[in-house]
C-alpha positions in Angstrom: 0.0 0.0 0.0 2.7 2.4 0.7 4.4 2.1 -2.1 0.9 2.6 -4.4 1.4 5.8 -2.2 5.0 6.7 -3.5 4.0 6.0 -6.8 1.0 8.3 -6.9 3.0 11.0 -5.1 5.5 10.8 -7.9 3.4 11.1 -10.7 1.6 14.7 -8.8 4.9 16.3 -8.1 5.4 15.7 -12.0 1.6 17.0 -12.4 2.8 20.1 -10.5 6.2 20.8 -11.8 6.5 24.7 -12.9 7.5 26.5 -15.8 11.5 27.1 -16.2 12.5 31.1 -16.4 12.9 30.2 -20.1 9.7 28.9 -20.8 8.5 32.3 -19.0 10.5 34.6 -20.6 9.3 32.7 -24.2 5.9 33.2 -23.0 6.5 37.0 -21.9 8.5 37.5 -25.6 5.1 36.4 -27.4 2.8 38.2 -25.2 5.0 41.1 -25.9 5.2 41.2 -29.6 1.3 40.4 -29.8 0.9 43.5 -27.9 3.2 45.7 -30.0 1.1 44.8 -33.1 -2.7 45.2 -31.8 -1.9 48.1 -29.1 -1.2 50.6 -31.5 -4.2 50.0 -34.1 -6.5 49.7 -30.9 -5.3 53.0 -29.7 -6.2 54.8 -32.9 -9.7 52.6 -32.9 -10.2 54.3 -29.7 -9.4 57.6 -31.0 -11.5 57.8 -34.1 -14.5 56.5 -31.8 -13.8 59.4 -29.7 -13.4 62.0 -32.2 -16.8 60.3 -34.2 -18.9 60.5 -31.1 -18.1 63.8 -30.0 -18.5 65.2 -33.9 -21.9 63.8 -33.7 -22.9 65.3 -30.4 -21.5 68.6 -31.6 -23.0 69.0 -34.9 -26.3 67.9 -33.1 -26.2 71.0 -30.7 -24.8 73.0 -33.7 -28.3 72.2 -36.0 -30.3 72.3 -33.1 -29.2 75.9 -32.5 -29.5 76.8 -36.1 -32.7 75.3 -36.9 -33.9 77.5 -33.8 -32.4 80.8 -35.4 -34.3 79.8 -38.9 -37.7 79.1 -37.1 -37.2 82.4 -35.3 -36.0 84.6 -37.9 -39.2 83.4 -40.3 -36.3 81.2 -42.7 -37.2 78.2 -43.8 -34.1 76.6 -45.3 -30.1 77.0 -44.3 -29.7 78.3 -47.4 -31.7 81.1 -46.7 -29.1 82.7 -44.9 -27.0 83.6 -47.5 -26.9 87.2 -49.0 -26.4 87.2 -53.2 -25.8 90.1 -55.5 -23.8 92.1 -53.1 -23.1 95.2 -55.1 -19.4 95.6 -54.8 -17.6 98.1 -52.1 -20.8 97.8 -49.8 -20.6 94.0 -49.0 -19.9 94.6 -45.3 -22.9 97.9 -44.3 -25.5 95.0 -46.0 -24.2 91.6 -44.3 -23.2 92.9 -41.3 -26.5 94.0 -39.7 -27.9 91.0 -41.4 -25.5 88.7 -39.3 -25.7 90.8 -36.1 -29.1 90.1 -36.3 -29.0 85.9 -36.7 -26.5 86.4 -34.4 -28.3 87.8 -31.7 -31.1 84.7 -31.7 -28.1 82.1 -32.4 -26.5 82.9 -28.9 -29.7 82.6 -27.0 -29.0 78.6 -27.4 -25.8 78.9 -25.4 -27.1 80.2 -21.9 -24.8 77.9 -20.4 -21.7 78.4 -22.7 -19.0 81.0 -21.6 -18.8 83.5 -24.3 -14.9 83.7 -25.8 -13.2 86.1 -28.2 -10.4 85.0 -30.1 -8.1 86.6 -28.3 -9.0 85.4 -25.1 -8.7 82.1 -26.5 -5.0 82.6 -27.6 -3.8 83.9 -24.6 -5.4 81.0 -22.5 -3.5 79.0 -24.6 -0.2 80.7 -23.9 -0.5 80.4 -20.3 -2.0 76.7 -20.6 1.8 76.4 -22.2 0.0 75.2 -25.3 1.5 77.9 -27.3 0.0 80.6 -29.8 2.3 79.8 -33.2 0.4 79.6 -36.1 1.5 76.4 -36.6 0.1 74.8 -34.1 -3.1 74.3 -35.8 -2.8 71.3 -38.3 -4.6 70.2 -41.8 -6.3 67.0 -42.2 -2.8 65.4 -43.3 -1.4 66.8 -39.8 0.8 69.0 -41.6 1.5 72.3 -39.5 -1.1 75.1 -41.1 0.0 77.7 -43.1 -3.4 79.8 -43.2 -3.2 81.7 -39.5 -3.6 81.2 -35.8 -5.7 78.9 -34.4 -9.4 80.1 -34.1 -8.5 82.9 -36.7 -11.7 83.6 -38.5 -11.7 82.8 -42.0 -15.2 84.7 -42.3 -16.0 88.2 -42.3 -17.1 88.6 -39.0 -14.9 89.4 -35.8 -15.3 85.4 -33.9 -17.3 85.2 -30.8 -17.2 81.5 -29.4 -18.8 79.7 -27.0 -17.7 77.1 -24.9 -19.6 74.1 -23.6 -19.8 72.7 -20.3 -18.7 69.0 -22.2 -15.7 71.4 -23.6 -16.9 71.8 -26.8 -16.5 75.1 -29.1 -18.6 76.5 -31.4 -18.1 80.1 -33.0 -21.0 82.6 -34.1 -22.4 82.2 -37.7 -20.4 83.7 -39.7 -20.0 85.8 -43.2 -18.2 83.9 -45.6 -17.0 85.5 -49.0 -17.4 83.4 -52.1 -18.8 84.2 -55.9 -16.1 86.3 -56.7 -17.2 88.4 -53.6 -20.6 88.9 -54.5 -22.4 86.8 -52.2 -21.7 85.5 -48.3 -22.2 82.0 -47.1 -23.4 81.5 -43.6 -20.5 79.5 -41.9 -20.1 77.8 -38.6 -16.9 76.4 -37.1 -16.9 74.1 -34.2 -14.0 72.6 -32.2 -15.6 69.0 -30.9 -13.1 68.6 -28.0 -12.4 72.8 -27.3 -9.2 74.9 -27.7 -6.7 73.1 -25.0 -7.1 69.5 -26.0 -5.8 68.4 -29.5 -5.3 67.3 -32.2 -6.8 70.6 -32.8 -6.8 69.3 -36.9 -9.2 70.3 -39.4 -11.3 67.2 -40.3 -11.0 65.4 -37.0 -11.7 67.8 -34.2 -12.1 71.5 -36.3 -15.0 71.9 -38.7 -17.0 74.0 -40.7 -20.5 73.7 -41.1 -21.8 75.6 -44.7 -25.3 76.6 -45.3 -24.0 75.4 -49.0 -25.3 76.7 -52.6 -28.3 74.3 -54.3 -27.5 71.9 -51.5 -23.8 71.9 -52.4 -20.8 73.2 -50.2 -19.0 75.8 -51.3 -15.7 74.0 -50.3 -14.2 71.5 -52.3 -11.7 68.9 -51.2 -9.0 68.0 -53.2 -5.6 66.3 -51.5 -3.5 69.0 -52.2 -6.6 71.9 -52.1 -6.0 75.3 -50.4 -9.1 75.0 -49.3 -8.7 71.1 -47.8 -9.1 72.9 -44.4 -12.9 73.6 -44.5 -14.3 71.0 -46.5 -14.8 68.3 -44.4 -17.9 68.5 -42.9 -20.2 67.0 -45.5 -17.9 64.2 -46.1 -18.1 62.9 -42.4 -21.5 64.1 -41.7 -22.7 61.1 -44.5 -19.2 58.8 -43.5 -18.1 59.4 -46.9 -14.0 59.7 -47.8 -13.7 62.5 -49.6 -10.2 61.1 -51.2 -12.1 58.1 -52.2 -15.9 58.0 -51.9 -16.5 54.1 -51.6 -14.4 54.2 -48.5 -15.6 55.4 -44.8 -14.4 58.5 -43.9 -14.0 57.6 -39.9 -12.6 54.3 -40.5 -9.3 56.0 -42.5 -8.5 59.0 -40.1 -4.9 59.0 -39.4 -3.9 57.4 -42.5 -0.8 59.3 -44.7 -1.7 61.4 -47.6 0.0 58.6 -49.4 -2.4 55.7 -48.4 -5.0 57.9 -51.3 -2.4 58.3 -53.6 -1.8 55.2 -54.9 
């Protein structure tokens, strides 16, 4: 009987024999490598949910508040904000009153906003150590901009912002120039995630809604096109790639310039 014992003692201790340092260090190497391949792409995953959600609960407040200014301003179409046949050398005393006064029912959605002028905005961001180069803001490619400081109107308009309790920016409607300077385009930019958090990039936290022309924007998008820093809106409003239409816009954030250019 005892030595049935020994014999079934034996064949446990073998049962419960441990890994060698090599074995774990093998295991650790795989674990490691594994990690260094998913990590990153879940990382940007995580990103590009972030930056979709908070696009969607921006431009929601943003239509909200619009749709509100139409309804009380007797308009029945975005569209209807524009101002054509601006005779020219008198474009500003004729859309400036006009705006003042879509502005004046626009800002009555933000009671809870804190009201911001550009230049507040820039010199929170200099003593946030953020920094108030031009080149901090950033075009869809990430590429340092090369258009102005960051929040610098591209309207007509002096900018008025208002900042959201969830952090969220969103500027007045603004004047835009287009036809050769004879007619202005309601404009509004929005920030998704607010001046001091990044990427602070035009197409994935900066964007410009249009009130459009015939239900078209007035910005094209081109992957070299000046004008690649406004016209993003549409395209991930409908999750539509600009670069190449039958591919998601979210899904191929962060991918190089070069990834369209093949």
């Amino acid at each position: 009987m005892q030595r049935g014992y020994k014999q079934l003692g034996s064949v446990a201790a073998n049962y419960l024999k441990g890994f060698t340092l090599a074995e774990v260090l093998v295991t650790f190497g795989v674990i490691g490598i594994v990690a260094s391949m998913t990590l990153p792409t879940l990382i940007v995953r995580y990103k590009i949910h972030e930056l979709r959600v908070r696009f969607q609960r921006t431009n929601s407040i943003v239509n909200s508040a619009l749709k509100y200014t139409l309804n009380d301003l007797g308009l029945s179409d975005y569209s209807d904000m524009n101002l054509f046949n601006l005779p020219l050398g008198s474009q500003a005393s004729i859309y400036e009153p006009v705006y003042k006064e879509y502005n004046e029912v626009f800002e009555k959605q933000f009671k809870g906003a804190k009201k911001l002028g550009r230049q507040e905005i820039l010199d929170n961001l200099h003593h946030k150590n953020i920094g108030t180069h031009p080149l901090f803001t950033k075009t869809f490619w990430g590429e340092p901009a090369s258009w102005g400081h960051m929040y610098a109107t591209s309207g007509n308009l002096t900018p008025t912002y208002y900042l959201l309790p969830d952090g969220a920016l969103i500027g007045q409607i603004d004047a835009w120039g287009s036809c050769y300077a004879s007619c202005i385009i309601a404009t509004v930019f929005f920030d998704t995630n607010g001046p001091y958090k990044g990427p602070n990039r035009y197409g994935y936290d900066f964007f410009y809604f249009d009130a459009g022309i015939g239900g078209q924007s007035i910005f094209s998008c081109g992957i070299n096109d000046s004008n690649d820093n406004t016209c993003f809106y549409r395209y991930a409003l409908r999750d539509q790639n600009p670069f190449n239409t039958s591919k998601s816009y979210w899904d191929n954030l962060y991918k190089p310039k070069s990834f369209f250019e093949k």
